[in-house]
C-alpha positions in Angstrom: 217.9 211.7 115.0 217.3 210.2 118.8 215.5 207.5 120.3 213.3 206.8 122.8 211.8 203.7 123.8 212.1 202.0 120.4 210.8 204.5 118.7 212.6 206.8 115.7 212.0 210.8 116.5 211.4 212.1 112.8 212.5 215.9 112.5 210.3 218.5 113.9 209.6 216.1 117.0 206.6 213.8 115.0 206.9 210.2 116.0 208.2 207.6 113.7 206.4 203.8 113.6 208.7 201.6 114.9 209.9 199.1 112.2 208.2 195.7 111.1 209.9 192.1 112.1 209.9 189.7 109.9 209.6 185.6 111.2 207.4 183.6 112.8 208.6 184.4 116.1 206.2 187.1 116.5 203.2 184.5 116.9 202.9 183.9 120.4 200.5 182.9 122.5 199.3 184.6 126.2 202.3 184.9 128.7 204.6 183.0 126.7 208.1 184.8 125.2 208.9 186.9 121.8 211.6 188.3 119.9 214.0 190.5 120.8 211.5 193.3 118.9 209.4 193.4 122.1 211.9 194.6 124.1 212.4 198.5 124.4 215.5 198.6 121.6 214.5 197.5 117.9 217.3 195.7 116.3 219.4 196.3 113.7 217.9 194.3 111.1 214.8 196.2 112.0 215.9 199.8 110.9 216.6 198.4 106.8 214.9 200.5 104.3 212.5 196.9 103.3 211.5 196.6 107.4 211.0 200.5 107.8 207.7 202.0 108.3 206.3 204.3 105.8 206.8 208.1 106.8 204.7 209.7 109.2 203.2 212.4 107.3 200.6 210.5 105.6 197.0 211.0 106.4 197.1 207.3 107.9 199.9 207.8 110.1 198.3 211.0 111.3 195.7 208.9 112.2 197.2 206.7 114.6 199.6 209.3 116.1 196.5 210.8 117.1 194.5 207.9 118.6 194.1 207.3 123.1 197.4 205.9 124.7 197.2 201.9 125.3 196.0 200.6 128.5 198.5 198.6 131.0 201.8 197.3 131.3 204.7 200.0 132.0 205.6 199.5 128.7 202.0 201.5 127.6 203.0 204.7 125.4 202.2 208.1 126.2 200.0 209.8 124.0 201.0 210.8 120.5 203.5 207.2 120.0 201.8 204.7 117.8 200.2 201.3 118.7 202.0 198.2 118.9 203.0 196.6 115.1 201.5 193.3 113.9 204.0 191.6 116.0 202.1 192.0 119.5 199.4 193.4 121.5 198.6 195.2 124.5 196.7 193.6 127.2 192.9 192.6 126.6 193.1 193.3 123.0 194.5 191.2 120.1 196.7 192.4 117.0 196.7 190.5 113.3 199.9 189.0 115.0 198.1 186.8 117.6 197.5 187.3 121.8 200.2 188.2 124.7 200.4 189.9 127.8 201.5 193.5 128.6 205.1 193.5 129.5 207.7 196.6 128.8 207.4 197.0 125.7 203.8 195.9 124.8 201.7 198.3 122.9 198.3 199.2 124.3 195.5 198.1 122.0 194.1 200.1 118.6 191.4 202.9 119.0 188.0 202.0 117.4 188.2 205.8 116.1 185.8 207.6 118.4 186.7 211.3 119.7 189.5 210.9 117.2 189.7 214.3 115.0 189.9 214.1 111.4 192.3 213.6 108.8 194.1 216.9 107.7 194.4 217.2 103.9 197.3 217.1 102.1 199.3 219.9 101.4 197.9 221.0 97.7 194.8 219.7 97.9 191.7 221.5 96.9 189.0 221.7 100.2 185.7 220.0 99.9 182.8 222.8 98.2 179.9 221.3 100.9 180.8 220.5 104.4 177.9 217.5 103.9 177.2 216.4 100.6 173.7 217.5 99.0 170.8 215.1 98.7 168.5 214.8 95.7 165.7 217.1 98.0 168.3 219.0 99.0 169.7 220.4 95.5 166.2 220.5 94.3 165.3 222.5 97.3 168.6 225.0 96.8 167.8 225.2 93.1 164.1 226.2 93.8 164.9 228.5 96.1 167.7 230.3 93.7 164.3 230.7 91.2 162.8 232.7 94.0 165.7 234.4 95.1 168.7 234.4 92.5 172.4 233.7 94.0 171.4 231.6 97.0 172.4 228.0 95.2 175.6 229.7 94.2 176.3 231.4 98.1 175.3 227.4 99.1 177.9 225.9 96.7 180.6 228.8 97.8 180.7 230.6 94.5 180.6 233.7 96.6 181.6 236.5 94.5 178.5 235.1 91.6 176.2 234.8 94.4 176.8 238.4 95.5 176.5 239.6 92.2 173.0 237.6 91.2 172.1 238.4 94.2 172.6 242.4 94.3 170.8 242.7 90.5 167.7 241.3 91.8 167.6 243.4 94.9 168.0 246.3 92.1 165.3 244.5 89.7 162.9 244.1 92.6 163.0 247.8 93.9 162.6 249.0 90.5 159.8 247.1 89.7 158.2 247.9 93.3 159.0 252.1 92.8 157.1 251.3 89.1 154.0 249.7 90.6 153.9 252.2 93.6 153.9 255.0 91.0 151.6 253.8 89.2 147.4 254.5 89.4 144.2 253.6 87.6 145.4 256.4 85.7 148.4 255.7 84.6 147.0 252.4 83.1 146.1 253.9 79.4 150.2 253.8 79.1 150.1 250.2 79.0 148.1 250.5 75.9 150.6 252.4 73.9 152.5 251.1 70.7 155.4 251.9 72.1 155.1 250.9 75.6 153.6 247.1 74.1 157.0 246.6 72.3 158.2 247.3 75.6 156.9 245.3 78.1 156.8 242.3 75.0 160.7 243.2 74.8 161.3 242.8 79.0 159.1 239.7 79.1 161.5 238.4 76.7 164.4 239.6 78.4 163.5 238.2 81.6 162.3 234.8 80.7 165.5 233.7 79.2 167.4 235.2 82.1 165.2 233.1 84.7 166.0 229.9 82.4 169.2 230.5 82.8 169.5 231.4 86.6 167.9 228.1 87.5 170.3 225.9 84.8 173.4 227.6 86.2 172.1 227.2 90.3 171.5 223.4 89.3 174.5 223.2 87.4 176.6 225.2 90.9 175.3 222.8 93.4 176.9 219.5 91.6 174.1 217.4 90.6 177.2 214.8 89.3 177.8 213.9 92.9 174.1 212.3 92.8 173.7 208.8 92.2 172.1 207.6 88.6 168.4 208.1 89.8 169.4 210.9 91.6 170.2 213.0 88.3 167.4 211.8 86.7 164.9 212.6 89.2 166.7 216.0 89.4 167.0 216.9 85.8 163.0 215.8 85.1 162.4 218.2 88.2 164.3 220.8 87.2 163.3 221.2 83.3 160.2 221.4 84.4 160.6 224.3 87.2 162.3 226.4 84.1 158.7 226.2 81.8 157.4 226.8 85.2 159.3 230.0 85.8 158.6 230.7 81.9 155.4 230.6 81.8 154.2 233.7 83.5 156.7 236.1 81.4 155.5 234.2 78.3 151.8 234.5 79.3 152.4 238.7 79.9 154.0 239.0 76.5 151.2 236.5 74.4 148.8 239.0 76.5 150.4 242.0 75.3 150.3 240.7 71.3 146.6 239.6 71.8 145.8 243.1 73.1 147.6 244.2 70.1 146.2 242.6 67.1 142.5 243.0 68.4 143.0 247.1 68.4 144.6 246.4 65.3 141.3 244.7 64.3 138.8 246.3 65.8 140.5 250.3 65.4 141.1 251.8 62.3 144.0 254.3 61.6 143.0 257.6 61.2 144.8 257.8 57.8 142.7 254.9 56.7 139.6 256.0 58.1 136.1 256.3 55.6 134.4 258.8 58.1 136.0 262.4 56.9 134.4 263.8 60.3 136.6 262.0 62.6 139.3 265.0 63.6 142.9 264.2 63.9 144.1 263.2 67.3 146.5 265.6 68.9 149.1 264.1 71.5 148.7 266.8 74.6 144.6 267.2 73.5 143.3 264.4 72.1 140.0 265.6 72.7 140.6 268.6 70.8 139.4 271.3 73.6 136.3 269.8 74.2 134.8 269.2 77.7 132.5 266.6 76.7 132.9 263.8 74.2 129.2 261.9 73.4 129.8 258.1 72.4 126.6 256.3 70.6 126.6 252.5 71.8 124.4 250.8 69.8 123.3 247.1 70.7 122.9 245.1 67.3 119.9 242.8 66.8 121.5 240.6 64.2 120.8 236.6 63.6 120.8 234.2 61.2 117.6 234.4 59.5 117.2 238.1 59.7 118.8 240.8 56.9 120.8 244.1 57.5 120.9 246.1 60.8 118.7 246.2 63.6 120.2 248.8 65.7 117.9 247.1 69.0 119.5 249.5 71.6 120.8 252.8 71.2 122.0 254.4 74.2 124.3 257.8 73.9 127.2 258.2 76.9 128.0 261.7 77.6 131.4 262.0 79.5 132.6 265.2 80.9 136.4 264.7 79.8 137.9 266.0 83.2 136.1 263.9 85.7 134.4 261.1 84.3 131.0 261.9 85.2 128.5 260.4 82.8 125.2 260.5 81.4 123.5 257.5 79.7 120.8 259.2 77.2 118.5 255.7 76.2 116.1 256.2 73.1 113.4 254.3 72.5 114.0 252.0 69.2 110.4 252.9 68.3 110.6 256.5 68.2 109.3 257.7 65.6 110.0 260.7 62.9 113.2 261.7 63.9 114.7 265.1 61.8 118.0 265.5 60.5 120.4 268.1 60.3 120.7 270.8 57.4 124.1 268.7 57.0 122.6 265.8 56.8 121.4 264.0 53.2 118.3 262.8 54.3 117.2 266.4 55.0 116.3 267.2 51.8 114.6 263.5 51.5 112.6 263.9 54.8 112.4 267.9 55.3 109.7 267.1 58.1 111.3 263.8 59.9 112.0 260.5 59.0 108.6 259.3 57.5 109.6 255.9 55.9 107.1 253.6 55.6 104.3 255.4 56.4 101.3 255.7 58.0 103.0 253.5 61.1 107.2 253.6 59.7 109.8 255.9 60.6 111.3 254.1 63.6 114.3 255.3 65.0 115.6 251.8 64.9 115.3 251.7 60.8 117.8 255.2 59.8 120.7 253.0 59.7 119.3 250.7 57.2 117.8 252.7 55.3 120.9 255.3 54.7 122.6 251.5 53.9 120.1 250.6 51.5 119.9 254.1 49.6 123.4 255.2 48.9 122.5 257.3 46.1 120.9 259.6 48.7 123.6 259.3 51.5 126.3 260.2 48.3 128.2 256.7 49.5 127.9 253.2 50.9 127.7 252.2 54.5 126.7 255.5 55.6 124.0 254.1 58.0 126.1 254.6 61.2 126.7 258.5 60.0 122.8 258.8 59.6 121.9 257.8 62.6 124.3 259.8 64.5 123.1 262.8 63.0 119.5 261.7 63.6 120.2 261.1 67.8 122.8 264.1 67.5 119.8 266.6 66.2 117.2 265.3 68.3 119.4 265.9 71.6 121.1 268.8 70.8 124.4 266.9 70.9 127.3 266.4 68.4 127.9 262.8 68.5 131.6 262.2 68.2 132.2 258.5 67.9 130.3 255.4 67.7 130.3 251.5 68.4 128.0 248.7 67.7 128.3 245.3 69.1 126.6 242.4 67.8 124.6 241.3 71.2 125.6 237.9 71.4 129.0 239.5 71.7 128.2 241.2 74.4 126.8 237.7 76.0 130.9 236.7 75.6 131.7 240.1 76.9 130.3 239.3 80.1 131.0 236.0 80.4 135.0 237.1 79.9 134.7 239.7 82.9 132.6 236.2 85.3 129.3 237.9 85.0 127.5 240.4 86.1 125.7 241.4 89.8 122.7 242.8 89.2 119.4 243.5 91.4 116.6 241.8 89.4 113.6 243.7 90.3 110.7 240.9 89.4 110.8 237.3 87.8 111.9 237.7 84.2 111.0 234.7 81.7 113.1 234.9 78.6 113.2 232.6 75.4 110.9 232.7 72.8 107.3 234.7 72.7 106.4 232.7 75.5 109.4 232.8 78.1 109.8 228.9 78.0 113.8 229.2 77.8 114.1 229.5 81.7 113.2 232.6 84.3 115.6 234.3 86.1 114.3 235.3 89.6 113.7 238.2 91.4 117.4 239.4 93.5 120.2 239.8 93.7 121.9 238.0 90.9 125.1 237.1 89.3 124.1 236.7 85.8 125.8 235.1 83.3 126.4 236.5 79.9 123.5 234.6 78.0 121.0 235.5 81.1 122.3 239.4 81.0 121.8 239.3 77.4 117.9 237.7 78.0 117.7 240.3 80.6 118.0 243.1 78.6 115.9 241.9 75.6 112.8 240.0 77.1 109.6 241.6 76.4 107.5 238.8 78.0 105.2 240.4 80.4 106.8 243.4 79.6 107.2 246.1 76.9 109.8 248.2 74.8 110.3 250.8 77.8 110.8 248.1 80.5 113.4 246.6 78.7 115.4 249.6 78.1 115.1 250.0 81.5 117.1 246.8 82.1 119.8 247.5 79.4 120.8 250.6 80.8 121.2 249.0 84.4 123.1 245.9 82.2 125.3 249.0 80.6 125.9 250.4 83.8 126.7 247.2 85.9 129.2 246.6 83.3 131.1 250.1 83.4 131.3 249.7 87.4 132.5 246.0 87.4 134.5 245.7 84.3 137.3 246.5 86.7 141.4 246.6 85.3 142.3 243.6 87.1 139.6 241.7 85.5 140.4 242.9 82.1 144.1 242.0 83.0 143.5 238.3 84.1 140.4 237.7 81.5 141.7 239.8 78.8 142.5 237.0 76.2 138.9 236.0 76.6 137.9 239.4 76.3 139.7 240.4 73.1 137.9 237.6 71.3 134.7 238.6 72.5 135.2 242.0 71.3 136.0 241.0 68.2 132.4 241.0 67.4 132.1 244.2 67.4 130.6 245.1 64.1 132.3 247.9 63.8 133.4 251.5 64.9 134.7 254.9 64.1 137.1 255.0 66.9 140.4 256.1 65.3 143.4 253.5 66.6 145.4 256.6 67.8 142.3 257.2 70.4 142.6 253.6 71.8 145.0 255.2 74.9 143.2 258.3 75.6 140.1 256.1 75.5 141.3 253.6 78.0 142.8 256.8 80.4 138.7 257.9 80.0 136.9 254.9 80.4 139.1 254.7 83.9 137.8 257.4 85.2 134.1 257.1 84.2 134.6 253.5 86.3 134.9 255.6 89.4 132.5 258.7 88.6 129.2 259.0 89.3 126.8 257.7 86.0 123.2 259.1 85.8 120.6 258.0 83.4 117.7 259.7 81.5 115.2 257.2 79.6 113.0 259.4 77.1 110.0 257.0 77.4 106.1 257.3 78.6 104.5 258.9 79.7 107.0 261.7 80.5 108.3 261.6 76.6 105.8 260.1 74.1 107.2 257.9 71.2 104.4 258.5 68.4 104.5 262.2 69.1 107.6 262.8 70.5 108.3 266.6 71.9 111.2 267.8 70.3 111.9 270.6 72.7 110.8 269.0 75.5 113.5 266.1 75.0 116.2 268.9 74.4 115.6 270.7 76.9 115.7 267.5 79.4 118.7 266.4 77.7 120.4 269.7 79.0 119.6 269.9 82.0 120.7 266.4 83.0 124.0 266.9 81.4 124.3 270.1 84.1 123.0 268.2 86.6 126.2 265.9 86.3 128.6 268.4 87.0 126.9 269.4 90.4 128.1 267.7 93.8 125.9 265.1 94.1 123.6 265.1 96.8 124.6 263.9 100.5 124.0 260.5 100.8 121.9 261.0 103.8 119.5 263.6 102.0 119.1 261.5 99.0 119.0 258.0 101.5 121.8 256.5 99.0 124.8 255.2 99.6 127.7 257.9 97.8 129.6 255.2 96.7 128.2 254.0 92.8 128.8 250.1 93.7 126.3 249.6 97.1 122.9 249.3 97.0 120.8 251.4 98.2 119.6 251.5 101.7 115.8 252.7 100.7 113.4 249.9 100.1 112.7 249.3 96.9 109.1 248.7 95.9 107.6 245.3 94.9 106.7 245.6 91.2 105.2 242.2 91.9 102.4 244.2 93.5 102.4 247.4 90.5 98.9 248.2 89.2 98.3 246.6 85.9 98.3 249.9 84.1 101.9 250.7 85.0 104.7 249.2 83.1 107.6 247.0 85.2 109.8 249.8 85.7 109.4 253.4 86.7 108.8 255.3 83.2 107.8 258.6 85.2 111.0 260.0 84.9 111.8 263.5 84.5 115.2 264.1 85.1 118.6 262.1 85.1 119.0 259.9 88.1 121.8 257.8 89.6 122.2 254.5 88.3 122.6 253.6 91.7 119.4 254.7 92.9 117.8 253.2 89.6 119.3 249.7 89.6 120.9 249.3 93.1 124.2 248.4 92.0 
């Protein structure tokens, strides 16, 4: 070991403090004398092991090595020695020991620790995980962000490899799910309505929920919330519980979605094998439509209320769908039509060989088969027959086999439209609804957004109007509804709507149909929907013409199929949803002998050009 100028050399050339004195001597005052410690050569009472200083690799002593040489005096260090003991001081400064000059010898004065690099740790000792430590908005904004983005919080608190991993699933998760939806079309939506796909997606809602809970309690858990203060924690924690129900919530509101769905078409559709009607056929997998090109629905529009008995069946309106592309016909018969035949199939053949004649001289509306087949089972050879009656009755009298029906109470329908946020329709005149009188309220003449109660008043006033004029309305209710019942409503509103279709009365629908059904109602939403009323004076009620009434039905049903008409020739828009650009006349201004709405009609028309939708 050598020396130089007082000062031990420690091996590999570090600098060694130069050893304490002990005494009083080393309190001097400015320019007076010291002990022999000041001078260039320590003494050899300094070098004992009680006087020595400690060893230089310490994170202290590093420290000092490092700090500015001291100022004055040719006794002033270069730089790397250390500063003067507690036995003197360097000019202009002052040391624990008290005040002199700067002589040879003197040490320079202390650094204050500016520019002066940092402590190297120990040899062993773990490095610090966060170059600053996190604040409470920090973690919570790392932790936040790690919801959105898994792995990030973990990358930020140098858990690499997990980062990386969390990280690369989700990148995996979010290009499946985007291939999935980019796959997918209007069409492919009936899937979502299979049993098998519901226990699915309940299944991955599941699945994912609990693995979001946990990403976000292991990226709070990675950043250190420990190294918070008290408040800290608590504010974190509180914040942090309630960003998992946050993240929750959504895969929690797709699976109670998917269950609702479920136990209404539970409800609402029957299983074939516990079906009552013996004419509903067996649903085939690749043809559940059994080779036919058309499938004829009867939607009937219930009347019922509190102080009236068994069924009114107030609107009946038959949807023809050609299977293959959605295009409809509405067929809307008059609830007063009277003596409707039957089939040779039919009971109530044999009971009215020459129409329905119930009631006579004035009975034997249309609106009164289902009741009465319900009120004479001994007849129909069963109970509740009335909804196979009447199907039979509408089926002979078109010339159509009616394959399914549905009846919904009309209040239910009121829900109905309320669950989908109403329904924009072009109100023609100033209808008045409530009572005999119209002293509920009017809705006015326009284009309206009409809530459920007013579409339901709109479709069943008959102040200042008559039976005609207000199946006139319905079918322009039925047909706003088809176009603007679209998927993403249903999505978002569909708890709402699954209540209000549990009012349906009831229906034939088989529960095995519910998917095809859905895959067909898609594609009537974007096909062209006509209409045919069989009202005056075109089609009398009191003596209808059978033939006549066939023979119209027909050829509307072929006029369907046809390319419809350029939009310029007919001066419509093509697309179903945009009103019309011909002027519509003012009804305000009709003659007294004509009814509200245009009853002249001969053939089927676009609902379009009928109700401006």
């Amino acid at each position: 070991m050598s020396k130089r100028d007082g000062v031990d050399t420690a091996p590999e050339g570090r600098k060694r403090r130069a050893p304490r004195r002990s005494g009083t001597g080393s309190e001097t005052g400015p320019g007076e004398g010291s002990d022999p410690g000041r001078s260039g050569e320590p003494s050899d009472a300094d070098d004992t092991p009680q006087n020595r200083a400690p060893a230089d690799d310490t994170p202290q002593s590093d420290a000092l090595a490092d700090g500015p040489p001291a100022a004055g005096g040719h006794g002033t260090r270069p730089a790397g020695t250390h500063p003067a003991g507690p036995g003197g001081t360097g000019p202009g400064g002052t040391g624990p020991g008290g005040k002199g000059r700067g002589g040879k010898g003197a040490r320079g004065p202390v650094s204050s620790g500016a520019g002066r690099p940092k402590p190297r740790p120990r040899a062993g000792s773990a490095a610090p995980q966060f170059a600053k430590p996190l604040s409470t908005g920090g973690l919570l904004g790392w932790t936040l962000l790690s919801a959105i983005v898994p792995g990030t919080a973990h990358l930020r608190a140098g858990r690499r490899r997990t980062g990386l991993i969390m990280l690369g699933a989700y990148v995996v998760l979010l290009l499946a799910g985007l291939a999935f939806g980019l796959t997918r079309n209007d069409g492919n939506i009936a899937q979502l309505v299979g049993a098998d796909m519901q226990m699915t997606v309940i299944v991955i809602a599941a699945v994912l929920a609990l693995a979001w809970f946990a990403i976000i309690v292991l990226s709070y858990v990675a950043l250190g919330p420990n190294r918070l203060n008290q408040q800290g924690q608590i504010v974190s924690g509180i914040v942090v519980g309630v960003l998992c129900v946050s993240v929750m919530a959504p895969f929690a509101f797709t699976a109670n979605l998917v269950l609702t769905f479920r136990n209404a078409s539970q409800k609402i559709f029957v299983p074939i094998a516990l079906s009552t009607d013996p004419s509903v056929a067996p649903i085939k997998e690749n043809d559940p439509w059994n080779g036919k090109d058309r499938v004829n629905f009867l939607l009937i529009g219930g009347d019922a209320a509190g102080d009236r008995t068994g069924v009114r069946t107030d609107s009946m309106t038959i949807a023809s769908v050609d299977v293959a592309t959605g295009k409809t016909v509405l067929f809307s018969l008059p609830r007063n039509l009277q003596h409707v035949h039957f089939p040779t199939s039919s009971p109530l053949r044999k009971q009215f060989p020459n129409g329905f004649m119930a009631e006579l001289p004035n009975g034997g509306l249309l609106n009164e088969v289902w009741q009465y087949a319900t009120d004479n089972p001994q007849i129909m050879g069963g109970k509740n027959k009335g909804p196979r009656a009447l199907m039979d009755a509408i089926g002979y009298t078109l010339n159509l086999k009616i394959d399914y029906y549905a009846m919904m109470n009309m209040y239910g329908f009121a829900d109905l439209v309320d669950a989908i946020g109403g329904l924009k329709i072009r109100v023609e005149r100033d209808i008045k609804w409530g009572g005999h009188f119209g002293t509920a309220g009017t809705i006015k003449a326009g284009y309206k957004k009409l809530t459920g109660e007013q579409a339901l008043w709109y479709g069943r006033s008959r102040v200042d109007s008559d039976d005609f004029s207000r199946m006139a309305r319905q079918r322009c209710v039925i047909g706003a509804f088809a176009q603007q019942a679209t998927p993403d409503k249903i999505l978002l509103n569909f708890g709402k709507i699954a209540d209000a279709t549990k009012r349906l009365a009831q229906t034939n629908i088989p529960q095995e149909l519910v998917e095809p059904l859905v895959a067909l109602a898609v594609k009537v939403k974007s096909a062209r929907i006509t209409s045919l009323q069989f009202v005056p004076p075109e089609f009398l009620s009191g003596r209808p013409d059978w033939l006549k009434i066939r023979r119209a039905a027909e050829k509307a049903i072929k006029d369907s199929v046809r390319p419809a008409r350029s939009a310029q020739a007919a001066d419509v828009t093509s697309s179903p949803g945009t009103p019309t650009t011909k002027p519509t006349r003012s009804y305000a201004a009709a003659k007294p002998t004509q009814t509200p709405t245009q009853n002249s009609q001969k053939t089927a028309q676009s609902l379009s050009e009928l109700c401006g939708l």
